[in-house]
N, C-alpha and C positions, 0 to 999 in steps of 0.2 A: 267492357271490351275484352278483360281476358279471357271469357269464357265466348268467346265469336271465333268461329274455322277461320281455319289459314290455308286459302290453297296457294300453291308455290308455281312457282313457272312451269315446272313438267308436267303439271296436273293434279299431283298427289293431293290432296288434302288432310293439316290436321285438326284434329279435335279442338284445339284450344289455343292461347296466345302462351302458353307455357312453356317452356324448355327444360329440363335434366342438362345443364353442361356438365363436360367431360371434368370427371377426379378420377385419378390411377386408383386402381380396385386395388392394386399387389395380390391380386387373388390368381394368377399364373402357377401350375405346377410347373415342379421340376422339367420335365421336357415339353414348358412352355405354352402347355395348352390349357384351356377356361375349365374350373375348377370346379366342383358341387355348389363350392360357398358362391361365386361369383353366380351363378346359374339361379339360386336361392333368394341370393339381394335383389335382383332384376325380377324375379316375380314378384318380391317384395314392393320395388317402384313402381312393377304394371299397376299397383294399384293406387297410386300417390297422388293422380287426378292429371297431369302433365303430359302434354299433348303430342310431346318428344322426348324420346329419354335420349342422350348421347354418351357411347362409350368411355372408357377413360381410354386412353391410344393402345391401340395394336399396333406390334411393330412388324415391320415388311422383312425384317431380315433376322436372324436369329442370332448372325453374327456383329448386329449392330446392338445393340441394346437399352435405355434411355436411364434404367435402373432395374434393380431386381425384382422379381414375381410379375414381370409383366409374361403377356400372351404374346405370340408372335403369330400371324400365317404366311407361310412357304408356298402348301399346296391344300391338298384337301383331307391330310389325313385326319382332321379333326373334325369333319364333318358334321356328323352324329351331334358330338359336344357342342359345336354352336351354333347346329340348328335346337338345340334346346335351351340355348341361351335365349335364343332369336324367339322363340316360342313364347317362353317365358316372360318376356318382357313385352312381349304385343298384346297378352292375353284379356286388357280390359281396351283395346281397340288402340291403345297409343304407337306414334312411330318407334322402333327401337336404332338408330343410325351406329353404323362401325365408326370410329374416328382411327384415322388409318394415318400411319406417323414413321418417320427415321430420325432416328435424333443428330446423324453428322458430329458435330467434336463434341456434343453434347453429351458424352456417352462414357461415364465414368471409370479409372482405369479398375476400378473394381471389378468392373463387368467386363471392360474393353480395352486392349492397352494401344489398338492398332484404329484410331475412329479416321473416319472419311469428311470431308466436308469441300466446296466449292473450290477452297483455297486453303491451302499451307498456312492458314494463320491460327493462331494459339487464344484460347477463352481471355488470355492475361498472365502474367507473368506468376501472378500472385495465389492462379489457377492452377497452373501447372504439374505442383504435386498430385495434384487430383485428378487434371484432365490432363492426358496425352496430347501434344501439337497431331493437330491431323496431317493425313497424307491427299494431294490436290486429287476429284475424282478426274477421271478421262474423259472425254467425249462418249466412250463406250461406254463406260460405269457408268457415266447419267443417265443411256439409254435402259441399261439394265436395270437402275434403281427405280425409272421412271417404271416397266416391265411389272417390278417386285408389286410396286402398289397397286397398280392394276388387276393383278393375279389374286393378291388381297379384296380387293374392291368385287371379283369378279364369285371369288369362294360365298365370302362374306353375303352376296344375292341370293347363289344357292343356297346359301345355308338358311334363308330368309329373314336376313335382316332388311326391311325398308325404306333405309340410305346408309350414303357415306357420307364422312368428312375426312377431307383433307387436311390435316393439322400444316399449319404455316405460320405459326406463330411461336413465343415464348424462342427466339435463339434456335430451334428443332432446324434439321436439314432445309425444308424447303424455304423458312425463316433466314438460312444463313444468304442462300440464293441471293434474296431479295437484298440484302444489307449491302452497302457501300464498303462498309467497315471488314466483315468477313469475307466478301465476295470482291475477287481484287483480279480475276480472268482478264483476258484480252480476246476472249474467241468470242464466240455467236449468246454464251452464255454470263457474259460479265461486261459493266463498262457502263452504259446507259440503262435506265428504268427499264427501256423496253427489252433490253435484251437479260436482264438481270430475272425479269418477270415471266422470262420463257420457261424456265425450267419448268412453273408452276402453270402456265397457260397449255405447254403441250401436254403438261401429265394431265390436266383437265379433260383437255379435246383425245385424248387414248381413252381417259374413264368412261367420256362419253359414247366412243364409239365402241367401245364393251358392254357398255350396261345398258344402252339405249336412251331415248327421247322423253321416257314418263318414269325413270328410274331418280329420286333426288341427289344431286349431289350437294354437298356444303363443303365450304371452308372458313377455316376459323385463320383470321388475320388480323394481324398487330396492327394496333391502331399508329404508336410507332413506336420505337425501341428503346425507349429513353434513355437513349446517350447520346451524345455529339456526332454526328457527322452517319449515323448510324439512319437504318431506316425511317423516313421521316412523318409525319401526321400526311404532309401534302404528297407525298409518293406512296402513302397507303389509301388518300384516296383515287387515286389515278389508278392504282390497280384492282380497286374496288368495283369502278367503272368498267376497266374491260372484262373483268370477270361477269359483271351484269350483261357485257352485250354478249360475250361468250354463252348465255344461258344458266349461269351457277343458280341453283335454285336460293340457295340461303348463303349469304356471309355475317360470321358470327365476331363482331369486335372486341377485340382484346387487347394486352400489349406487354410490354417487357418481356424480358430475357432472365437467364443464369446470374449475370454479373451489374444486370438492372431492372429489380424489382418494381412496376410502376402502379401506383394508388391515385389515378388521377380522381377527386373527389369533383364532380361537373357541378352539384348546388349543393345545397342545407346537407338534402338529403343523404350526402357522401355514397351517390351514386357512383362507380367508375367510367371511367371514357365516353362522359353525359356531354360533354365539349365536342369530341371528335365525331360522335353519333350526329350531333345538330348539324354536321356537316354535312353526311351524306343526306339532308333531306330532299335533293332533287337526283337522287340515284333513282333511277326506275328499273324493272328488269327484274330487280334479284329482291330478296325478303333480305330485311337487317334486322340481325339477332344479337342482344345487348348481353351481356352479363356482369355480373359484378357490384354488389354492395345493395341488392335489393335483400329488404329485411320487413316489408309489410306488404297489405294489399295494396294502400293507397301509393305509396313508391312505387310498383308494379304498373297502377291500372295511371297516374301519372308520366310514366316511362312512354305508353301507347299512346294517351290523348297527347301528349306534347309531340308527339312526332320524332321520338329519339328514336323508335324501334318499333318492327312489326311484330318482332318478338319476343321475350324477357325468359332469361335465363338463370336458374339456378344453381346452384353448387351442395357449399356446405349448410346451407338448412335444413335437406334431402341429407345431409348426414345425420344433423339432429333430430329430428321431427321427420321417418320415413312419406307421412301423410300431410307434409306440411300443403303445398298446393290445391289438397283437396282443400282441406280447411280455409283454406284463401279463396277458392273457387265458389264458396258455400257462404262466404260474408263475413268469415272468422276476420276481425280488424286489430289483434294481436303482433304484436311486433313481436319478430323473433329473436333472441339476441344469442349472439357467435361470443361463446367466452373465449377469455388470454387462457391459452398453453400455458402451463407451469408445472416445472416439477419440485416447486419450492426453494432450490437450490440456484441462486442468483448468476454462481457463476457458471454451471451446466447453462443455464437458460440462455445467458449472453454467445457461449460458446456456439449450442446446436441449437437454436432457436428455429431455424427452417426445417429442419431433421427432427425435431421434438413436434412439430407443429402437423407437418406428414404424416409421421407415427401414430400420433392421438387420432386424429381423422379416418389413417386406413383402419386402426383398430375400431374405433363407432362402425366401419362399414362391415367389418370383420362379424362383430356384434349383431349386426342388421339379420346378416346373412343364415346366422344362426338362431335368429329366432327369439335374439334377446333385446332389449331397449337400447339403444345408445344410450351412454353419458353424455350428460350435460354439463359436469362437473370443472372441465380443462384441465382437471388432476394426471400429467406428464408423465410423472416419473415409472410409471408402472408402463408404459406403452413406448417409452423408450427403450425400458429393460428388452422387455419384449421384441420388439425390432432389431438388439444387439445380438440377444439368442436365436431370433431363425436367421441374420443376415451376417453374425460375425461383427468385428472392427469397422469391417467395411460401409455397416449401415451409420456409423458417423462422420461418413463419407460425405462433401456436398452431394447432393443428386439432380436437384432442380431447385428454382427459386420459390421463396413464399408466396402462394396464391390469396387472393380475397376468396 
């Protein structure tokens, strides 16, 4: 089954049941725009055998920022640059999709000391030195951020990337919309599911009337937030649903936040959000895209024949192994294995553990790009270093939470 097309609602068809999901490249220059090395890696993936590659997030605002070395687009002065991204990454026939993102109070006061989000509420107390209390956006500011992505969304075609994704997951802006817990409004945009989910349904139906009818779009959505009173499994699938009758070509599950990292292990296999996926089995409409904790074929072509997913999603093995997919695709029955981060040093390790774990990662992609092997190793301490030297104090900053 992995190797059988996938056409989606708009039309598009891809090559295979495989996915590229989204990891932050940090490969962003100084004013923000996609870099040689990043342009490098992605010709590296075109040929990985994955029938989708997806970005790690572009951010919509320059003045928002999620962490450091990311890319941002505004308008279209980068053109050039990411139509050769775009190039690159299509070049053995795969989709290449923008994953198109605001992080809201998510947005470290390293980068940001002034972040925005639905509501005046704070990551946690315990947060706080790190992240800035946001300031409530306006009715107008919704409209304009809603604008920003669109404008994104719209470059991003020219420039011939294949689709987009929506990021609405992990705590990010449109994530906070959706929560109970963040989002604490009384106008058209806060209060009930349906009005909580607006933010995310109008910026849909704007991308859609931008990009048109056979253009894909995706969003990636928390399966649910893993905290208390926080957005829930059963109000992630209730908006899973309207986004299917909306037209969303692919929704890709996920889930946690900043301040709740979630490992939900569904069988043996320590698949992620393999529970919450068996729920949408009577979703029709939209393609469901899994990620998280596949490490063989037989987990992979299992994820499909059970009905967890139309799609299966990778991450860090595509750190490890740039050609992992092919080799899966070809009957390699190889388990892949994801080593422990360490820089040997027990108490570093306990301290930056998510920061150590980033660092090691962007550097293998860093690696990619340049033409050399990843490590396999999880020897830390050298790629910590590294990350303290181009980002300062600041890269022992939290920035985001530990991924699978």
């Amino acid at each position: 089954m992995l190797s059988e097309p996938m056409t989606l609602p708009c039309g598009a068809t891809l090559k295979n049941r495989i996915f590229k999901s989204a990891m932050n490249e940090a490969l962003g220059d100084r004013d923000r725009s996609p870099n040689e090395d990043v342009i490098a890696l992605y010709r590296r993936w075109a040929d990985s055998g994955a029938g989708l590659l997806i970005t790690g997030n572009v951010m919509v605002d320059s003045r928002h920022l999620g962490e450091p070395g990311q890319v941002v687009i505004e308008d279209e002065r980068d053109l050039d640059k990411l139509g050769r991204w775009a190039s690159a990454a299509t070049r053995d026939g795969a989709h290449v999709w923008m994953q198109l993102n605001h992080p809201g109070k998510q947005s470290p006061r390293a980068v940001n000391a002034l972040p925005v989000a639905p509501s005046a509420v704070s990551l946690g107390r315990e947060m706080e030195p790190f992240f800035a209390v946001p300031r409530e956006l306006s009715v107008e500011e919704i409209a304009e951020v809603q604008a920003r992505f669109v404008t994104a969304a719209r470059v991003a075609k020219k420039a011939g990337f294949t689709g987009v994704q929506i990021h609405a997951a992990h705590g990010y802006l449109v994530n906070q919309f959706l929560s109970p817990l963040d989002n604490r409004r009384t106008d058209a945009y806060g209060g009930s599911l349906y009005n909580r989910m607006r933010f995310l349904t109008e910026l849909y139906e704007k991308m859609r009337a931008e990009l048109g009818t056979e253009y894909p779009i995706g969003v990636k959505l928390n399966s649910s937030d893993g905290v208390e009173g926080g957005f829930s499994s059963e109000e992630s699938l209730a908006v899973t649903r309207r986004l299917a009758e909306l037209g969303v070509d692919m929704v890709e599950v996920s889930g946690g936040t900043y301040t709740a990292s979630v490992f939900e292990a569904g069988n043996q296999r320590g698949v992620f959000f393999a529970e919450h996926a068996r729920l949408l089995g009577d979703v029709s409409g939209t393609a469901i895209g899994l990620t998280g904790g596949f490490r063989s074929a037989e987990d992979m072509e299992a994820g499909l024949s059970e009905g967890l997913a139309d799609l299966v999603g990778v991450a860090r093995p595509l750190a490890l192994d740039p050609q992992w997919p092919a080799r899966v695709l070809a009957g390699d029955e190889t388990r892949i294995e994801v080593p422990r981060i360490t820089t040997g040093i027990k108490g570093v390790d306990t301290a930056f553990q998510s920061i150590l774990v980033i660092a090691w990662y962007e550097q293998q992609l860093k690696r990619i790009a340049r033409g050399k092997e990843p490590k396999t190793d999880g020897k830390g301490l050298g790629a910590l270093l590294s990350t303290m030297l181009l980002f300062g104090p600041s890269a022992l900053k939290p920035r985001r939470a530990k991924r699978a």
